[in-house]
C-alpha positions as CSV (number, residue, x, y, z in Angstrom):
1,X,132.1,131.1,14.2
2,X,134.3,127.9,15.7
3,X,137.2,130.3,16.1
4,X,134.7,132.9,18.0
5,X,133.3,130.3,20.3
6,X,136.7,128.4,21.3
7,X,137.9,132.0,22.2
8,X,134.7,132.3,24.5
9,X,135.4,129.0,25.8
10,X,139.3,129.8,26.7
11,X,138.3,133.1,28.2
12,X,136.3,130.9,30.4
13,X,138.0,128.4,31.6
14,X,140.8,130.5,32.4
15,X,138.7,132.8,34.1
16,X,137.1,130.1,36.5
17,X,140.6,129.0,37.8
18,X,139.8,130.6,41.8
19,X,136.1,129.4,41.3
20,X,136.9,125.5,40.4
21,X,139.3,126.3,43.5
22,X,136.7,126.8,45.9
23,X,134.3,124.5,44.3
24,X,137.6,121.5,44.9
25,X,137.7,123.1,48.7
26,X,133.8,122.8,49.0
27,X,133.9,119.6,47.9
28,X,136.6,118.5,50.4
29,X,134.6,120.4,53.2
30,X,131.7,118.3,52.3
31,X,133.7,115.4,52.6
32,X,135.0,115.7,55.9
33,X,131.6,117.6,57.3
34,X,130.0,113.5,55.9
35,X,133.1,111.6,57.7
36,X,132.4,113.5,61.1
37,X,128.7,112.8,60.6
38,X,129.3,109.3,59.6
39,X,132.0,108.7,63.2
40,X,129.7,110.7,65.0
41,X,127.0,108.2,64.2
42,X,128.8,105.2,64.5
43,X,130.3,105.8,67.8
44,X,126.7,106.9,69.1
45,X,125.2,104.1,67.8
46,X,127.9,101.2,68.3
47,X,130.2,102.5,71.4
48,X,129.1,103.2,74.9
49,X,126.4,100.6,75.6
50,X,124.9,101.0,78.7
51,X,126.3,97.9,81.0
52,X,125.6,99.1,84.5
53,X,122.4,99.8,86.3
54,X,122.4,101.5,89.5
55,X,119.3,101.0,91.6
56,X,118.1,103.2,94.0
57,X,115.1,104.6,96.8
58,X,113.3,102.1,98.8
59,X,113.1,98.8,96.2
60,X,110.9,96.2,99.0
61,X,108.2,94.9,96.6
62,X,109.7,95.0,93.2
63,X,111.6,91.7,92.8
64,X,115.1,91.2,91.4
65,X,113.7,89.0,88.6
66,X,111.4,91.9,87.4
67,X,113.9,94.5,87.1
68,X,116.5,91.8,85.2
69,X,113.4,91.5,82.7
70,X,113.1,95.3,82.3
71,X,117.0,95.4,82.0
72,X,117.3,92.5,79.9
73,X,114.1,93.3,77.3
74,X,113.7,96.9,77.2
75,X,117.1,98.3,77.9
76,X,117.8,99.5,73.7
77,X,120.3,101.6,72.5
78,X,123.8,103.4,74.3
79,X,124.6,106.5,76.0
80,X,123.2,108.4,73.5
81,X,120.5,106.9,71.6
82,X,118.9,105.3,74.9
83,X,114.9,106.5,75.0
84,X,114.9,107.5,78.5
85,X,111.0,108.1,78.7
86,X,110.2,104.7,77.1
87,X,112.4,103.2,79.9
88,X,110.5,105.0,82.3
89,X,107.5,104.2,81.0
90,X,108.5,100.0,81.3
91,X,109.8,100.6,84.4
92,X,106.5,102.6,85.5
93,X,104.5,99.5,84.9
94,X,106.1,97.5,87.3
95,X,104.1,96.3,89.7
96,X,103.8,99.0,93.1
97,X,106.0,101.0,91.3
98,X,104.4,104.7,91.9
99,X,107.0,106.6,90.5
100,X,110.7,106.4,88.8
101,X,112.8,108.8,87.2
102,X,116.7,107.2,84.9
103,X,119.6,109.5,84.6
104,X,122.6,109.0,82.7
105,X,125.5,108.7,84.0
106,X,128.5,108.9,81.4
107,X,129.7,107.1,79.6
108,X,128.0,103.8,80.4
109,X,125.6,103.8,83.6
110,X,122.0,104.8,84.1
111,X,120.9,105.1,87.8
112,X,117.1,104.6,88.0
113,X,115.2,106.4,91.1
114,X,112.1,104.4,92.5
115,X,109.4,105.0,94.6
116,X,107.2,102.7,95.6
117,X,103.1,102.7,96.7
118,X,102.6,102.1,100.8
119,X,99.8,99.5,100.6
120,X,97.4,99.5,103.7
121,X,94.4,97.3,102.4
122,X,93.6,95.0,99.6
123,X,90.9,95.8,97.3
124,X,89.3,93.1,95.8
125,X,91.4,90.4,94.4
126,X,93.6,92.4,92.2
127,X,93.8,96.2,93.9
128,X,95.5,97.9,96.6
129,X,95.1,100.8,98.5
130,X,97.8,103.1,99.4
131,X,98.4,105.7,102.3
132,X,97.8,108.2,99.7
133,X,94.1,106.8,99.2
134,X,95.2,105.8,95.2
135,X,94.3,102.2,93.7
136,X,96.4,100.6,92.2
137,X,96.7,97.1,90.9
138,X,99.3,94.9,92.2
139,X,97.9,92.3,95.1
140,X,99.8,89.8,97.0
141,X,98.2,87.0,98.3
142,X,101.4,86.7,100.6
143,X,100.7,89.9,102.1
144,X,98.5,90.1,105.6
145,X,96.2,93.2,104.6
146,X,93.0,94.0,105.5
147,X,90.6,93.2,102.4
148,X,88.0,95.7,101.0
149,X,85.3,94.0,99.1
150,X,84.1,96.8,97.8
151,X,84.2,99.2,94.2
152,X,87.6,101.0,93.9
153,X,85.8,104.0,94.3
154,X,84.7,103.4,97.8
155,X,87.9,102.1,98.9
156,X,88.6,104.8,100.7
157,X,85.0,105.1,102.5
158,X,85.2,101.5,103.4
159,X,88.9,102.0,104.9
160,X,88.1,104.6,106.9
161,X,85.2,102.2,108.5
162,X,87.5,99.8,109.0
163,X,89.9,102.4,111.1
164,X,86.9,102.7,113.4
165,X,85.2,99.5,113.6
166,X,88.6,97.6,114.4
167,X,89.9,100.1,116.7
168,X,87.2,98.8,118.8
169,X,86.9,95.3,117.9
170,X,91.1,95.2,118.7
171,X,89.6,95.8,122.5
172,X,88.1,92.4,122.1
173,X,91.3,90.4,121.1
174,X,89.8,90.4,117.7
175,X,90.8,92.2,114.1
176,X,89.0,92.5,111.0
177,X,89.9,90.4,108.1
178,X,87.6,91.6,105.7
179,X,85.0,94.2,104.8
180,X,82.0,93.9,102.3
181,X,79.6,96.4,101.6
182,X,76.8,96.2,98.4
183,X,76.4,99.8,99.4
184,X,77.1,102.5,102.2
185,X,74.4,101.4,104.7
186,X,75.8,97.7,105.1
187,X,79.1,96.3,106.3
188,X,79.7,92.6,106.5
189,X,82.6,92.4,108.5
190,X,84.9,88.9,108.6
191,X,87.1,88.6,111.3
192,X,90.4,86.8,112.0
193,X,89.3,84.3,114.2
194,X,86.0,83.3,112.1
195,X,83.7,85.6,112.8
196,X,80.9,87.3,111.0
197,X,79.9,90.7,111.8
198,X,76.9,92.6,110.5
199,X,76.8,96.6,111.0
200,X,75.0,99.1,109.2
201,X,76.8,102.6,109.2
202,X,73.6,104.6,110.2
203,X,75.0,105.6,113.8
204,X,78.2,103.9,113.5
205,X,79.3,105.5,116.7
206,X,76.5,104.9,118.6
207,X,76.9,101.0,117.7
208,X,80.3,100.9,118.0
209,X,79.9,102.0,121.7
210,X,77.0,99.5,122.4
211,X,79.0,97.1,120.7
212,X,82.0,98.0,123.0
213,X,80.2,98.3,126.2
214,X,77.9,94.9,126.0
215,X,80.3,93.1,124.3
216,X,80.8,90.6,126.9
217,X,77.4,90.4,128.0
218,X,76.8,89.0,124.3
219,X,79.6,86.9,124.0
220,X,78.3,85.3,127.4
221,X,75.3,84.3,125.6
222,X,76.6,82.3,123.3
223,X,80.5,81.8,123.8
224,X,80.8,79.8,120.4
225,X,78.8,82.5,118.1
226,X,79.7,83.2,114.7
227,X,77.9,85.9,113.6
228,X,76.4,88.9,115.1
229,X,73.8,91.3,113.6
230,X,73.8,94.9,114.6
231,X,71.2,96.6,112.6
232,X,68.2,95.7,114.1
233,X,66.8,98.5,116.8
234,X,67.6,97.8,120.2
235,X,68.7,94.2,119.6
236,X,71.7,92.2,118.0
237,X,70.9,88.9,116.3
238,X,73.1,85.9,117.5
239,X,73.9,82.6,116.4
């Protein structure tokens, strides 16, 4: 029975001579597939760090310090592991920022694309509006903007008042400051030079040209005024 089974045995191990030959060359091909894997990783993980950021578009209102902080807190990985959406998405949230798209640039470089909101009015304390009627937040006290007081939603609808109201007013020497409106009917309009306006939008045009056409008549009645009401019928309240 031993003698049967050792015979079994040496007819198999000298039979598996090519297989254990290709298992050794398997092994070995293993081996080096792990070793490539293992460089690759390394070097995408430890070489090419991205030092260099090219800026580029029309950069006015972001500030040098806010892109450093971006650069400097968000920037993670190299050439190859870098999350370019996340980067966008940091760089999104910049304020005025209204778009921005990062490219790589081999082997070390990203070059990031910005585009930034046109603001034409304040909205509020904390909103702007842009020429492409969006709010967005982002204010500036140092910035000389007309100021809507009004919901973001009606941003727009007060603007466009403002377009028409000052177009005449700047016939006067005078420019609106501000704008505040409760609701559609009412404007409360601040000027630049201290003034206080009162218009309701029911025939806007047909009060804006009264307004324009007896406008010195009314300053002539009282030369220091303050404020002016135009809402009542057929009269303006001075004082």
């Amino acid at each position: 029975m031993e003698h049967r089974l050792l015979s079994k045995f040496r007819i198999i191990d000298l039979t598996d001579t090519k297989r254990n030959q290709r298992i050794t060359f398997l092994c070995y091909l293993l081996s080096a597939i792990f070793l490539v894997i293992a460089a690759c990783f390394f070097i995408a993980n430890n070489m090419f760090r991205v030092d260099k950021i090219i800026i580029k578009g029309d950069v006015s209102k972001v500030t040098k310090t806010q892109l450093e902080y971006v650069a400097n807190n968000k920037l993670h990985g190299t050439f190859f592991t870098l999350n370019i959406s996340e980067l966008q998405s940091q760089f999104k949230m910049l304020p005025r920022v209204k778009d921005v798209t990062v490219e790589r640039v081999f082997p070390h470089t990203i070059i990031v694309k910005f585009t930034e909101y046109n603001a034409i009015a304040r909205v509020g304390s904390v909103d702007l509006l842009a020429d492409n009627n969006e709010v967005f937040d982002g204010a500036d006290d140092n910035e000389s903007l007309p100021i809507l007081n009004v919901e973001p939603d009606k941003a727009v609808w007060a603007y466009q008042q403002y377009l028409l109201i000052n177009k005449v007013l700047n016939e006067h020497d005078m420019n609106i400051k501000s704008i505040r409106s409760d609701n559609s009917r009412v404007l409360y309009i601040g000027t630049s030079n201290g003034k206080e306006l009162v218009i309701c939008t029911q025939n806007l045009s047909k009060i804006l040209d009264k307004l324009d056409a007896y406008w010195s008549d009314l300053v002539q009645i009282n030369p220091s005024f303050t404020y002016m009401n135009f809402c009542y019928n057929n009269s303006v309240a001075i004082k």
